[in-house]
Legacy VTK file of the C-alpha trace (Angstrom):
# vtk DataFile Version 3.0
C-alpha trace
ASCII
DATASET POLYDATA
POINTS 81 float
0.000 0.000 0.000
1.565 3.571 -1.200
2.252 6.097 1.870
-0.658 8.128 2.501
-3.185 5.523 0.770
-5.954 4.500 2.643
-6.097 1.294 4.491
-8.555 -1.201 5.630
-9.798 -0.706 9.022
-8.938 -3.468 11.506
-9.915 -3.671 15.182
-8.237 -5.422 17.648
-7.753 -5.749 21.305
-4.197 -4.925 23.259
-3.140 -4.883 26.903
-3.584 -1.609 28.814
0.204 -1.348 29.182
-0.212 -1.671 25.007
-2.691 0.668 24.385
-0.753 3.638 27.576
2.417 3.362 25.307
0.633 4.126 22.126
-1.408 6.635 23.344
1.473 8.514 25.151
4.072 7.688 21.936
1.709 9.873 20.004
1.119 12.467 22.066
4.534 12.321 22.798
5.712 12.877 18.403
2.293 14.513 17.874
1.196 12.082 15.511
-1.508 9.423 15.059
-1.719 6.513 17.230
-1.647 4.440 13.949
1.483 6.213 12.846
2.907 4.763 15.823
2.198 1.156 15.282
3.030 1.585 11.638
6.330 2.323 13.066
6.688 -0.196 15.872
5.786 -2.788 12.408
8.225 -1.235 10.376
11.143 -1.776 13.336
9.486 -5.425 13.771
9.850 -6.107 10.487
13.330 -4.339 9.871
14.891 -6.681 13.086
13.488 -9.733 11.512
15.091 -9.085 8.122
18.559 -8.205 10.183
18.115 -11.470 11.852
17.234 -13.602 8.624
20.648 -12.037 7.089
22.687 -12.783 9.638
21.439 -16.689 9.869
22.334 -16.222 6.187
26.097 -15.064 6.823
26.376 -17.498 9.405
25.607 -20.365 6.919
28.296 -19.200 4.545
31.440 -20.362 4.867
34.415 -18.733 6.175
36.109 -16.237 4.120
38.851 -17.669 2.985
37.683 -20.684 2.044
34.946 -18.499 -0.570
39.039 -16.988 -1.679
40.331 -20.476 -2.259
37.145 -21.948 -4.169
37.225 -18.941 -6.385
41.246 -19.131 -7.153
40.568 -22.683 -8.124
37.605 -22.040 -10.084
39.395 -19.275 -12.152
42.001 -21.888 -12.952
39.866 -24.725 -14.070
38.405 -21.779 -16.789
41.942 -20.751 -17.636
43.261 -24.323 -18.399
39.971 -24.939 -20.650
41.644 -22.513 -22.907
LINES 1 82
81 0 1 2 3 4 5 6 7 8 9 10 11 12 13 14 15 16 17 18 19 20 21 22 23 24 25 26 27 28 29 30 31 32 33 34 35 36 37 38 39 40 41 42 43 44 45 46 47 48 49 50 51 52 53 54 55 56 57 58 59 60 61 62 63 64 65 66 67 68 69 70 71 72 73 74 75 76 77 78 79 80
């Protein structure tokens, strides 16, 4: 959904504690109380991807090893000339 587009409505419930921080967050940055837990998603959603790329990095394998598979791979094309 483009900024600034209307969205669907959607109700649901919170926790007090919840529905004080939102409240006082807006107040707080003068803005809307959605525009406050369009941020809070946005930060969710930002850590998750952080945390899906590093799993990713930590699959890969060490440095050096990437170095050494990619000398040898540039010499297998080399000696097919």
């Amino acid at each position: 959904m483009p900024h600034g587009a209307p969205g669907k409505q959607t109700q649901f419930r919170l926790p007090p504690w919840a529905l004080e921080f939102i409240e006082g967050a807006a107040a707080q940055r003068q803005t809307t109380k959605t525009q406050v837990v369009l941020d809070a998603l946005a930060c969710l959603r930002e850590h998750e991807l952080n945390d899906l790329m590093a799993e990713g990095y930590e699959a890969l394998p060490p440095e050096d090893e990437l170095i050494d598979a990619q000398e040898g791979h540039e010499r297998e094309e080399r000696s097919a000339w």
